[in-house]
C-alpha positions in Angstrom: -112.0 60.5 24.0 -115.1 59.2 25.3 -118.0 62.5 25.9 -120.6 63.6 28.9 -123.1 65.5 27.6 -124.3 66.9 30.8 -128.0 68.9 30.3 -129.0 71.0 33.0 -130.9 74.2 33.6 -134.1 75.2 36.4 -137.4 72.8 36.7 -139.8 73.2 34.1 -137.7 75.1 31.3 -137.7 71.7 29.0 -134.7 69.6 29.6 -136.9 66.8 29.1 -137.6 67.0 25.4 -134.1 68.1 24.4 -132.7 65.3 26.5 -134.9 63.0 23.8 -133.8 64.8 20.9 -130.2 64.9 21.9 -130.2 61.1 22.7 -131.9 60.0 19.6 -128.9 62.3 17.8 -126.4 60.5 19.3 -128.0 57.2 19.5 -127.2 57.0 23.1 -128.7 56.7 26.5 -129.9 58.9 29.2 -128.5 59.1 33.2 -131.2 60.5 35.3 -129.7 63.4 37.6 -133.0 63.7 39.3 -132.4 63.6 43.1 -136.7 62.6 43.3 -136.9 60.7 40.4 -134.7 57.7 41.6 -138.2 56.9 43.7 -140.6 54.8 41.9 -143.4 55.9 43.4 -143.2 59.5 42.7 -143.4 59.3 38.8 -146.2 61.7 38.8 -144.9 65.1 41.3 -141.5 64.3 39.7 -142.2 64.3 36.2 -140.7 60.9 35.9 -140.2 60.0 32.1 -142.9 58.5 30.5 -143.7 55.1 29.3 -143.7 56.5 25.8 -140.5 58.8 26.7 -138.8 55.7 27.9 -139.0 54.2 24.5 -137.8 56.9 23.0 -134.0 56.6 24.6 -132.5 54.1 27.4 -132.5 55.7 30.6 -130.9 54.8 34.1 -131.5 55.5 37.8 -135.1 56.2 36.9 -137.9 54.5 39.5 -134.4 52.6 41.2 -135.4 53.2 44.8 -138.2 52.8 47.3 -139.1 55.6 49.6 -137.4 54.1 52.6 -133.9 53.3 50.8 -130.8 55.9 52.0 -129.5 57.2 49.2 -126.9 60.1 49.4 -125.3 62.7 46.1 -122.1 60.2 47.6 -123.4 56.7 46.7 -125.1 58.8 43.2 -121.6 59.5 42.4 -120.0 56.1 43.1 -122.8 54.4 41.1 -123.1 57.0 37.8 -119.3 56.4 38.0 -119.5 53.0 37.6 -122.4 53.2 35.1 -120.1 55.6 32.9 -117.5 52.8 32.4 -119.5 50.2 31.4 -121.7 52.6 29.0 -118.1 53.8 27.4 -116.9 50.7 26.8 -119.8 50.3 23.9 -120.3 54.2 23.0 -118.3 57.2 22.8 -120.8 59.8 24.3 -123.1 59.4 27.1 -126.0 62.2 28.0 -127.0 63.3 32.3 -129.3 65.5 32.6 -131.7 66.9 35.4 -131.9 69.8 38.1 -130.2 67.8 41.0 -127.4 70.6 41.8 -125.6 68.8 44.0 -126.0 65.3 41.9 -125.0 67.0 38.6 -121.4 68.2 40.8 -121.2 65.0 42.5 -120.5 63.6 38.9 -118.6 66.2 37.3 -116.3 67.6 40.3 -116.6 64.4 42.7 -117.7 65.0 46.6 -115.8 64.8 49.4 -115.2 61.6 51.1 -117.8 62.2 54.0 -118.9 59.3 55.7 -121.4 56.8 55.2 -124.0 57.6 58.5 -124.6 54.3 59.7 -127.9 53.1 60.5 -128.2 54.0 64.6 -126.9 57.1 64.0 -129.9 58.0 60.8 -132.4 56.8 63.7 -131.2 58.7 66.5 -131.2 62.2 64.5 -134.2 61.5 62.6 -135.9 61.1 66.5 -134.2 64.3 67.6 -135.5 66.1 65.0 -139.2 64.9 64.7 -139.2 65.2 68.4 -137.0 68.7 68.7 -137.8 70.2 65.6 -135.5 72.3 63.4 -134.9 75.2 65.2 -133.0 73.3 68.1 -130.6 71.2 65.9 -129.9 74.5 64.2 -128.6 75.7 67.2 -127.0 72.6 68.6 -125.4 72.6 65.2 -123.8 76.3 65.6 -122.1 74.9 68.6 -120.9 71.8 67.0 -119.9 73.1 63.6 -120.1 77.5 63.6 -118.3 77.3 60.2 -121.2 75.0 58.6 -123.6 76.7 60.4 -122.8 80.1 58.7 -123.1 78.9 55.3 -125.4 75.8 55.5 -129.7 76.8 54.5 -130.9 76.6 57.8 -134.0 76.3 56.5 -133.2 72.6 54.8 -133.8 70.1 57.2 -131.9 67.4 55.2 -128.5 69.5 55.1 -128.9 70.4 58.7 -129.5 66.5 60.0 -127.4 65.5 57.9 -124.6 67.8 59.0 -125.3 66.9 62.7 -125.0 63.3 61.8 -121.6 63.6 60.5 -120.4 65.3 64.2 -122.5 63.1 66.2 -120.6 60.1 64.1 -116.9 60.6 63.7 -116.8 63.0 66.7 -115.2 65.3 64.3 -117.0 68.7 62.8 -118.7 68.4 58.9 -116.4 70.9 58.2 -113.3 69.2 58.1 -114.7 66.5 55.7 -115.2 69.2 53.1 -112.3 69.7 51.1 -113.7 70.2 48.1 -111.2 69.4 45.4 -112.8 69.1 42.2 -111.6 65.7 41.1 -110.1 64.6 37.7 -112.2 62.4 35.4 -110.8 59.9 32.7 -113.5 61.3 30.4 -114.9 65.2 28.8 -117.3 66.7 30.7 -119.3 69.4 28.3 -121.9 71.4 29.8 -125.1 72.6 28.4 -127.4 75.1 30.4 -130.9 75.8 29.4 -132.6 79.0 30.4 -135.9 81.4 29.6 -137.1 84.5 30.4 -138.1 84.4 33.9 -141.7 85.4 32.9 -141.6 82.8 30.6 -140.3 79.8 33.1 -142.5 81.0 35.8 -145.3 80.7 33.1 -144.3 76.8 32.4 -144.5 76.2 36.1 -147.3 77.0 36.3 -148.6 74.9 34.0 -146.7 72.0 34.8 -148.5 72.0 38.3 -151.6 72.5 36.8 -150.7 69.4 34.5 -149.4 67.3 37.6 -153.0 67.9 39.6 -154.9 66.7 36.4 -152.5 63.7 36.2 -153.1 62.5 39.3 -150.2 64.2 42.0 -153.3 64.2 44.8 -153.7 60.5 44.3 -150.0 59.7 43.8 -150.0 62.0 47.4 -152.2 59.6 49.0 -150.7 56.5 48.3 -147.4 57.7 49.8 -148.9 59.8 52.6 -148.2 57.1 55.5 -144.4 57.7 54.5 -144.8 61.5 55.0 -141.8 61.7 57.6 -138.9 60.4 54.8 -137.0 62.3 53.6 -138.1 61.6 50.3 -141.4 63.0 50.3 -139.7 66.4 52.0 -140.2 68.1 48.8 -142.7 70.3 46.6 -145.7 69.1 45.5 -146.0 66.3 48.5 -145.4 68.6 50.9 -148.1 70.9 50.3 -150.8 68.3 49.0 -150.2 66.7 52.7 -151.2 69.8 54.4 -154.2 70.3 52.4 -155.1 66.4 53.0 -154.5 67.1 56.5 -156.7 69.5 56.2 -154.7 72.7 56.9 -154.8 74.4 53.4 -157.5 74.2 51.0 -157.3 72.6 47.7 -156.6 75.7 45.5 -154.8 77.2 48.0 -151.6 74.0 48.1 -151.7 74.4 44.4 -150.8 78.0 44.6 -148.1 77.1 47.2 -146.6 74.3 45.1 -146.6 77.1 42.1 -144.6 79.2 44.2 -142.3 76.9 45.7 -141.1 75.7 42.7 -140.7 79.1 41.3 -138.5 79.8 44.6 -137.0 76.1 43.6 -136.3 77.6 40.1 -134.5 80.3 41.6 -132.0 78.6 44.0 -131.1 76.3 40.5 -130.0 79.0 38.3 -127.9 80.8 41.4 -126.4 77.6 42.1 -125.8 76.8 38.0 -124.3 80.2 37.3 -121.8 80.0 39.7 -120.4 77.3 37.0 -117.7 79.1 34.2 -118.0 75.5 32.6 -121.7 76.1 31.5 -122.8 77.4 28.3 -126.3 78.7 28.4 -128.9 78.5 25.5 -132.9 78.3 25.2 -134.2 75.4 24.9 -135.8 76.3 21.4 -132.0 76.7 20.1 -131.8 73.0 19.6 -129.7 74.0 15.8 -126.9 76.3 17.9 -126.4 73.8 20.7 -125.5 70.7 17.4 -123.3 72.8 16.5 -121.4 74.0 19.9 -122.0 70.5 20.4 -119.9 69.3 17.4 -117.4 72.2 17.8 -115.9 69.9 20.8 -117.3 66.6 20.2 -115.2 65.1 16.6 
């Protein structure tokens, strides 16, 4: 029976380390399920592995991608898939790990068949909504699709263009493309969750920005400022240093807000993560207990 480890648990509670310690264990390799660390140019706001880290353990769909490439939790699926069976054909046990909700699922339950949007159709909503703004493709999308529209975070732009571009399309609603049916897999999925004391996480965070500024995030902002508009820099840490380069917020004042945001981003992970009876939860410190689970299901 051929074994994904899959390592998961909020940003900044120390998946990183483990995943190291856990690959060097198994003498095995590392998937990335890092939705922003697919980019090569954002190694520093994403906490991309270092060189040193690298090293340490193989690791794939790391720095794959430049900021204009599509990429969707669909083709993420279709390529770790593919990945998986060549990797299996040499190992038994394989280790994913990141905070990329819907990338983690994609892998382990499959996502619907949805579409490929097609180039126009990217261009056109992509207009409509730097031209329209949020607000009016929320409401042009609780017209289209009222059943997506009720449970969809209207406050995401990329879920709600995306959405739209679906309808716009196939002519059809999102809705009916989303079945999901968790789908089978021809190897063992075992789950590890790490979690801390909110307090605690929250305290890391902090930190970790602190860490990012010092390492360079305002430069690394900078560089990749012309490309504000992508998608891929609509997340923390860019987003907030571009206002204060912009000259909206001060200095300190982003630094706060990228503390906070990724507390709130914290949040929205572990909701998302508990919903999942598959997970078993421990702290990151209990690197002896999860061996042992480990080795309880892996012969």
């Amino acid at each position: 029976m051929k074994n994904l480890i899959v390592l998961i648990g909020p940003t900044g509670v120390g998946k990183t380390e483990l995943s190291l310690r856990l690959a060097e264990h198994y003498q095995t390799c590392i998937i990335s399920a890092d939705s922003r660390q697919l980019y090569a140019d954002l190694k520093v706001g994403t906490a991309a592995p270092t060189p040193e880290q690298l090293q340490r353990a193989k690791h794939y769909l790391v720095g794959t991608l430049q900021l204009t490439d599509y990429y969707s939790a669909a083709q993420y699926e279709t390529e770790v898939l593919k990945l998986l069976e060549i990797l299996f054909a040499g190992q038994d046990t394989v280790l994913l790990t990141g905070g990329s909700m819907m990338y983690v699922d994609a892998v382990c339950k499959g996502i619907d068949d949805i579409p490929t949007v097609d180039a126009e159709t990217r261009r056109l909503m992509l207009h409509k909504y730097e031209t329209e703004g949020l607000e009016k493709l929320c409401a042009e999308l609780k017209l289209i699709d009222p059943e997506y529209y009720r449970i969809v975070d209207l406050k995401n732009p990329k879920r709600v263009v995306h959405a739209l571009e679906i309808c716009y399309m196939t002519g059809k609603t999102y809705t009916s493309f989303r079945t999901q049916q968790k789908k089978e897999r021809p190897f063992r999925i075992v789950k590890i969750g790490l979690t801390r004391e909110r307090e605690e996480l929250y305290d890391r965070i902090n930190h970790r920005v602190d860490g990012m500024i010092e390492e360079g995030l305002i430069e690394e902002a900078k560089q990749v400022y012309s490309y504000r508009a992508l998608n891929s820099l609509n997340t923390v840490g860019y987003k907030e240093i571009f206002k204060y380069i912009d000259g909206e917020w001060t200095l300190p004042f982003a630094i706060d807000k990228i503390k906070q945001n990724s507390r709130i981003y914290s949040r929205k992970q572990m909701t998302w993560f508990k919903k999942d009876e598959e997970i078993r939860w421990f702290h990151p410190e209990q690197e002896t207990e999860i061996l042992t689970y480990l080795r309880s299901i892996i012969q």
